[in-house]
N, CA, C and O atoms as CSV, one atom per row, in Angstrom:
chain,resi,resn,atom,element,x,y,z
A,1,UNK,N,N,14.296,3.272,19.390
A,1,UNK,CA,C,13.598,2.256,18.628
A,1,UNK,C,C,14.641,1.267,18.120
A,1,UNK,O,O,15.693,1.499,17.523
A,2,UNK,N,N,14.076,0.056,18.515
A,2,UNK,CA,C,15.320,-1.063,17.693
A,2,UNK,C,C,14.783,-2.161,17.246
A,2,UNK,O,O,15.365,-3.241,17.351
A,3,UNK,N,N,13.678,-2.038,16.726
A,3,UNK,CA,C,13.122,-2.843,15.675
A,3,UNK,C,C,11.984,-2.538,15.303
A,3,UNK,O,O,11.387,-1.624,15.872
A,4,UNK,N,N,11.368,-3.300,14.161
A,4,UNK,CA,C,10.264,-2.630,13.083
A,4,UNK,C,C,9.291,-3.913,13.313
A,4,UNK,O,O,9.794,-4.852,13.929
A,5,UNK,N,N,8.307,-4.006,12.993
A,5,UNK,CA,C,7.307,-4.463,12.647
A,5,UNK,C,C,6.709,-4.439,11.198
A,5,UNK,O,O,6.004,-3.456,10.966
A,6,UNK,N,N,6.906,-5.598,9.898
A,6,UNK,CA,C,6.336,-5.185,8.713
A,6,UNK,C,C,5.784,-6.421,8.412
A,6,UNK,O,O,6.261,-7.549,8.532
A,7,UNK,N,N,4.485,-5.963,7.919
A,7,UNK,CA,C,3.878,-6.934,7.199
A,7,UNK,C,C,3.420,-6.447,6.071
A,7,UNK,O,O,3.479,-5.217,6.102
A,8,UNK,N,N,2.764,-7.067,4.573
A,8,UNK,CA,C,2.839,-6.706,3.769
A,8,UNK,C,C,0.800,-7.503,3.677
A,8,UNK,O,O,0.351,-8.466,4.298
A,9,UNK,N,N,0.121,-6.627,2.717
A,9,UNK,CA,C,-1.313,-6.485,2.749
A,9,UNK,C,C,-1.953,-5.960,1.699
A,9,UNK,O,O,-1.428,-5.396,0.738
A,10,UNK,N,N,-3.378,-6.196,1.937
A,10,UNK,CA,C,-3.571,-5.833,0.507
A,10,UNK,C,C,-5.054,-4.642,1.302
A,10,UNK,O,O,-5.883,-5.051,2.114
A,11,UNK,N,N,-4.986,-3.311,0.793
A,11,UNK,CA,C,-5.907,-2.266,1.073
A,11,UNK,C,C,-7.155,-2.326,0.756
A,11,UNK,O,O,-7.420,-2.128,-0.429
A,12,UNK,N,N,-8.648,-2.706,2.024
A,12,UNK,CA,C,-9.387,-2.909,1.496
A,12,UNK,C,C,-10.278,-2.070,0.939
A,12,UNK,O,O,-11.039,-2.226,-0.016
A,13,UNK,N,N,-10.061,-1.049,1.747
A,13,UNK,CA,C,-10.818,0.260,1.993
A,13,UNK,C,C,-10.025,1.185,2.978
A,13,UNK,O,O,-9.170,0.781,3.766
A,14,UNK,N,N,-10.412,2.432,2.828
A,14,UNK,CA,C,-9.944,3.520,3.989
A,14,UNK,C,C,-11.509,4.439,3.804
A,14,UNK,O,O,-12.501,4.151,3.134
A,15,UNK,N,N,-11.271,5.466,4.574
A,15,UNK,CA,C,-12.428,6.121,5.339
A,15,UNK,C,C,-11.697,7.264,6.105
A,15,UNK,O,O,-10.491,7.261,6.351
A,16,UNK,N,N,-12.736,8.416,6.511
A,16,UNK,CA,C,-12.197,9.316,7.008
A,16,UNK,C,C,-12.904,9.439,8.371
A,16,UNK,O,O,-14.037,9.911,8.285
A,17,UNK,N,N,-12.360,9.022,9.978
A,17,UNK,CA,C,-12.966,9.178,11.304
A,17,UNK,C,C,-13.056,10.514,11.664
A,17,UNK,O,O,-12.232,11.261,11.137
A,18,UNK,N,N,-13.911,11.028,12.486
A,18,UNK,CA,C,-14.461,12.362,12.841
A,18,UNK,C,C,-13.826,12.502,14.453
A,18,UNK,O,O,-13.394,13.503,15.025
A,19,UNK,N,N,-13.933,11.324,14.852
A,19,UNK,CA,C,-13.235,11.441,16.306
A,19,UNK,C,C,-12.128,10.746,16.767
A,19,UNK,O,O,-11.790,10.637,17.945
A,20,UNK,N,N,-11.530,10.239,15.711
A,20,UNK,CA,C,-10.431,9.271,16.060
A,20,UNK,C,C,-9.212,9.805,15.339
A,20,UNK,O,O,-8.775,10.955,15.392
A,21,UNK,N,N,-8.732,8.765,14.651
A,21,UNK,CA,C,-7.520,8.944,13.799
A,21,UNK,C,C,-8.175,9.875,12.727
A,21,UNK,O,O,-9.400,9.772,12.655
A,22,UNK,N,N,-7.614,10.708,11.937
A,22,UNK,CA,C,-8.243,11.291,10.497
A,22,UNK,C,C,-8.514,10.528,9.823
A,22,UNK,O,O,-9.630,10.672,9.324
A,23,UNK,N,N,-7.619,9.149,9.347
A,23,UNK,CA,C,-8.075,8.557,8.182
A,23,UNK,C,C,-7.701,6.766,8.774
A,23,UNK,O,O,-6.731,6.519,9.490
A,24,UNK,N,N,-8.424,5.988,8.418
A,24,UNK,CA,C,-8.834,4.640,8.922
A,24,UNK,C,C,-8.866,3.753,8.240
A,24,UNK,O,O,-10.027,3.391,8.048
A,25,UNK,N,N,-7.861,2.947,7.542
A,25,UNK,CA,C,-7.628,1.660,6.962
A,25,UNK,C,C,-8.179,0.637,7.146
A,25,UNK,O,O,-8.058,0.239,8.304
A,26,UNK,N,N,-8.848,-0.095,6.389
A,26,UNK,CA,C,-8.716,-1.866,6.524
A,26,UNK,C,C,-7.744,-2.486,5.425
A,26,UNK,O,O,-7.558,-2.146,4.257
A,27,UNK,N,N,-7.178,-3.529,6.202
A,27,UNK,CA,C,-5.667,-3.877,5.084
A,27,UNK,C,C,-6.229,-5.282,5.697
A,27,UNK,O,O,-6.595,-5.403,6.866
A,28,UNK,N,N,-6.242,-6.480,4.579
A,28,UNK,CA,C,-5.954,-7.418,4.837
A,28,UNK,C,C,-4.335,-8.276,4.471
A,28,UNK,O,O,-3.677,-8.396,3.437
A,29,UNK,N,N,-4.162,-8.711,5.764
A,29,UNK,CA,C,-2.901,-9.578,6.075
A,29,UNK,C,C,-2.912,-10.775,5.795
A,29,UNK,O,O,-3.939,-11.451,5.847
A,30,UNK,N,N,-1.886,-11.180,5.488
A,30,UNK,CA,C,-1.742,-12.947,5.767
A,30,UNK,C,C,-1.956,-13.713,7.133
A,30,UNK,O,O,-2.491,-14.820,7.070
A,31,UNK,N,N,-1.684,-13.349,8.023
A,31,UNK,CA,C,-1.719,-13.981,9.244
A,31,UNK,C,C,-2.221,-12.747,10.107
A,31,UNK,O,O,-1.281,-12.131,10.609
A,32,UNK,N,N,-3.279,-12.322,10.351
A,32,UNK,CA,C,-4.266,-11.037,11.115
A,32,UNK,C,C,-4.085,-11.428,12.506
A,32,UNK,O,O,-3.554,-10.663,13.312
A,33,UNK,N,N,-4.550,-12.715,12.854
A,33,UNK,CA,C,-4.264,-12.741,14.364
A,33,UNK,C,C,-2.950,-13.143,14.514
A,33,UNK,O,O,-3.099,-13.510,15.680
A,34,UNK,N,N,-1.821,-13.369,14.298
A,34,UNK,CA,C,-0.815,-13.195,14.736
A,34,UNK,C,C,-0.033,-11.631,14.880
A,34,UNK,O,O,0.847,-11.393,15.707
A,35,UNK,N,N,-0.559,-10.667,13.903
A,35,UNK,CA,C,0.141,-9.128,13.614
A,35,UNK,C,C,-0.932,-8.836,14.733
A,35,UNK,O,O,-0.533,-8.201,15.709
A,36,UNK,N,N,-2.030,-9.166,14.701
A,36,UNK,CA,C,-2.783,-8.377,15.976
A,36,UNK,C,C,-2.334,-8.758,17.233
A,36,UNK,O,O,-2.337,-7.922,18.137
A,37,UNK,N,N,-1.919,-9.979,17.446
A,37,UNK,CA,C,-1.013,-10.692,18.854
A,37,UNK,C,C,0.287,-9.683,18.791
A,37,UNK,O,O,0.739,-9.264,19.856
A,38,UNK,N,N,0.747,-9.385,17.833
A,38,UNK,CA,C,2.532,-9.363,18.265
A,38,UNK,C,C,2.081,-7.428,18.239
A,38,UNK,O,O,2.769,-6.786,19.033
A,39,UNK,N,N,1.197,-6.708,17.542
A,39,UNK,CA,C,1.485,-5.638,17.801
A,39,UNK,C,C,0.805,-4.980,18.921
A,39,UNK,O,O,1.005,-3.805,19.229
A,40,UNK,N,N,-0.101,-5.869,19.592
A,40,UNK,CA,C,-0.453,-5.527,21.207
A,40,UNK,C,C,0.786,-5.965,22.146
A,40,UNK,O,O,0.738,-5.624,23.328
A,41,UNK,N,N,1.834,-6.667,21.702
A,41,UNK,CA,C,2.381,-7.692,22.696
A,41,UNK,C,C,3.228,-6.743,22.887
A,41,UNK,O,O,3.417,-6.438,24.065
A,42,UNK,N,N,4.097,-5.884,21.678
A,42,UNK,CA,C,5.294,-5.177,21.575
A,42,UNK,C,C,5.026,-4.034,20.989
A,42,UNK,O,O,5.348,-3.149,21.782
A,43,UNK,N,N,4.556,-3.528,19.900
A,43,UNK,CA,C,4.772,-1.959,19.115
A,43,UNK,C,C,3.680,-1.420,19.307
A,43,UNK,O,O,3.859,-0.265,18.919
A,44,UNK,N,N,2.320,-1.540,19.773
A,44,UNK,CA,C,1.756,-0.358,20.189
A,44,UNK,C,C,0.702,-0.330,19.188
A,44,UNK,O,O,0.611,-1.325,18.468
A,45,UNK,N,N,-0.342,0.905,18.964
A,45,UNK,CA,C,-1.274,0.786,18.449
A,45,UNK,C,C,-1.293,1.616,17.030
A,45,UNK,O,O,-2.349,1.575,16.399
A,46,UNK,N,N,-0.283,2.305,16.531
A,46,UNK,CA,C,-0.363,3.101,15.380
A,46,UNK,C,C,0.539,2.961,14.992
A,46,UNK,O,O,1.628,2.909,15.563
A,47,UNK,N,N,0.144,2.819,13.348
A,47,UNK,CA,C,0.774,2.698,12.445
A,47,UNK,C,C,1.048,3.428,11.477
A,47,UNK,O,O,0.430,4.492,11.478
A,48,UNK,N,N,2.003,3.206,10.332
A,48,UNK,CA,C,2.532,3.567,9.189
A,48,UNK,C,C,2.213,3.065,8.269
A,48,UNK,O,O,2.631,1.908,8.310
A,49,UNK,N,N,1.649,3.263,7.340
A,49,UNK,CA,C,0.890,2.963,5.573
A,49,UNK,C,C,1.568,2.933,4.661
A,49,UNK,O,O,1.323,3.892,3.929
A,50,UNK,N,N,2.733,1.981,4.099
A,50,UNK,CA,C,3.156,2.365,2.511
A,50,UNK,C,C,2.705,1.897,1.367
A,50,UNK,O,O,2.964,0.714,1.144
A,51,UNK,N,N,2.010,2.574,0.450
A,51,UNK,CA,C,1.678,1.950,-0.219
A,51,UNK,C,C,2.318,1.444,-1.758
A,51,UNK,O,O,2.751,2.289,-2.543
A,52,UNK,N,N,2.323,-0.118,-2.106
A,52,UNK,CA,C,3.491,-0.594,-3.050
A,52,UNK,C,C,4.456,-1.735,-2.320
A,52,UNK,O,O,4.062,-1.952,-1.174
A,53,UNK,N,N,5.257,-2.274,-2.579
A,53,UNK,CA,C,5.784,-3.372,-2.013
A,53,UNK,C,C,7.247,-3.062,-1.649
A,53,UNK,O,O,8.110,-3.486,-2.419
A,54,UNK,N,N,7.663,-2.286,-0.429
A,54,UNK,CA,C,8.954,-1.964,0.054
A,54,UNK,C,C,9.407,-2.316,0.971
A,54,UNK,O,O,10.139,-1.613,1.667
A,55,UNK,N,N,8.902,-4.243,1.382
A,55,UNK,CA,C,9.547,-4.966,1.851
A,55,UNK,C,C,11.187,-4.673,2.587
A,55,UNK,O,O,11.717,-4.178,3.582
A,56,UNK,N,N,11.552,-5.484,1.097
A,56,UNK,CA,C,13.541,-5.277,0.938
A,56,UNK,C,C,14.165,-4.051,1.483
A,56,UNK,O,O,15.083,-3.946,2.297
A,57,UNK,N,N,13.357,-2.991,0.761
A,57,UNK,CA,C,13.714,-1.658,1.330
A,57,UNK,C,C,13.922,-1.057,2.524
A,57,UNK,O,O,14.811,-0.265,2.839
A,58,UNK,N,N,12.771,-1.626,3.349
A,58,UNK,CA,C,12.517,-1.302,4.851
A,58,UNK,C,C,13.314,-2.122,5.499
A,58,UNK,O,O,13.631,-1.726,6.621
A,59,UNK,N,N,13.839,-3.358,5.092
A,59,UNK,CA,C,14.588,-4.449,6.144
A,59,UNK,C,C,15.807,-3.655,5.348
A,59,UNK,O,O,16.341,-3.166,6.343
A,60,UNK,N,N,16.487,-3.265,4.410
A,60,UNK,CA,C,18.003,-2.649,4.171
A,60,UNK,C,C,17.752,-1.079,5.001
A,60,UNK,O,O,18.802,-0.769,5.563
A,61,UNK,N,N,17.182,-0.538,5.112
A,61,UNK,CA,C,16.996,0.856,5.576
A,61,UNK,C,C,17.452,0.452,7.243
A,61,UNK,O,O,18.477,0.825,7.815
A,62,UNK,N,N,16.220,-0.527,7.871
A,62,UNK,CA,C,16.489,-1.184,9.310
A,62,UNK,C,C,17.386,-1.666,9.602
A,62,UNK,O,O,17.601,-1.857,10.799
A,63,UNK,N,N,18.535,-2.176,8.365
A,63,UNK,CA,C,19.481,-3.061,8.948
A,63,UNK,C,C,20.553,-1.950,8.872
A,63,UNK,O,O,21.595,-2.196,9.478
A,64,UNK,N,N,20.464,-0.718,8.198
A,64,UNK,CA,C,21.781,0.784,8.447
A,64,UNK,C,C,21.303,0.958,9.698
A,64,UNK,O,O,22.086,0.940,10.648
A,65,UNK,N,N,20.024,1.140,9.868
A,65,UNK,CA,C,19.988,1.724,11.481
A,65,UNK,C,C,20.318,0.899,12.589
A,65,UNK,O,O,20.043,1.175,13.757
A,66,UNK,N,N,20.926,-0.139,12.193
A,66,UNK,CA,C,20.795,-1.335,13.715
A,66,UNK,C,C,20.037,-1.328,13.792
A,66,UNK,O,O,19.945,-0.791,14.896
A,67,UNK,N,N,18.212,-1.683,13.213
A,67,UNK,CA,C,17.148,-2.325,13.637
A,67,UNK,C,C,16.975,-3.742,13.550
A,67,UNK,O,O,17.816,-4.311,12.855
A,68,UNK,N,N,16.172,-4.392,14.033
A,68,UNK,CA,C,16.026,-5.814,13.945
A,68,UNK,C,C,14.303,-5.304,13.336
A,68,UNK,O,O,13.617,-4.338,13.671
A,69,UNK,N,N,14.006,-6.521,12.241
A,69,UNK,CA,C,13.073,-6.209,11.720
A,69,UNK,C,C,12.437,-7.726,12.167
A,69,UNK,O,O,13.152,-8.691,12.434
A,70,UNK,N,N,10.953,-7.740,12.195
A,70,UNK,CA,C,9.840,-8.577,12.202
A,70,UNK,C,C,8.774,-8.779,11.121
A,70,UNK,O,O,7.706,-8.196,10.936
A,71,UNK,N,N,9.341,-9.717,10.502
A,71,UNK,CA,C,8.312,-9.624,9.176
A,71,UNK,C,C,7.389,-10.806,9.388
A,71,UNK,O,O,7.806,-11.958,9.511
A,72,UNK,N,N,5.842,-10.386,9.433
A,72,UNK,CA,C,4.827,-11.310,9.170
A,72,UNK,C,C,4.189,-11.698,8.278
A,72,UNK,O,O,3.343,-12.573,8.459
């Protein structure tokens, strides 16, 4: 892995799926169709949830690992 994908959102709801994932987010984004463009284009379909604002954190954590980060 050599780079991240983060965008930052606000939780609208979650829910629990019976046949899918266990548990199922809606997060609204700032720019939805662009994170929905770039994470079909490059990272794939599942994600990671933090909840609280750990921006800074995740781009200093990514930048020890040699990641390149993508913030939307």
């Amino acid at each position: 892995m050599r780079r991240i994908l983060v965008t930052q959102g606000e939780l609208v709801r979650s829910f629990p799926m019976e046949k899918w994932c266990k548990q199922m987010v809606h997060v609204r984004v700032p720019d939805a169709a662009r994170f929905f463009r770039r994470v079909h284009e490059d990272y794939g379909a599942h994600f990671t949830l933090v909840l609280g604002d750990y921006v800074k954190k995740l781009q200093g954590v990514a930048g020890m690992l040699g990641m390149e980060v993508e913030l939307i």
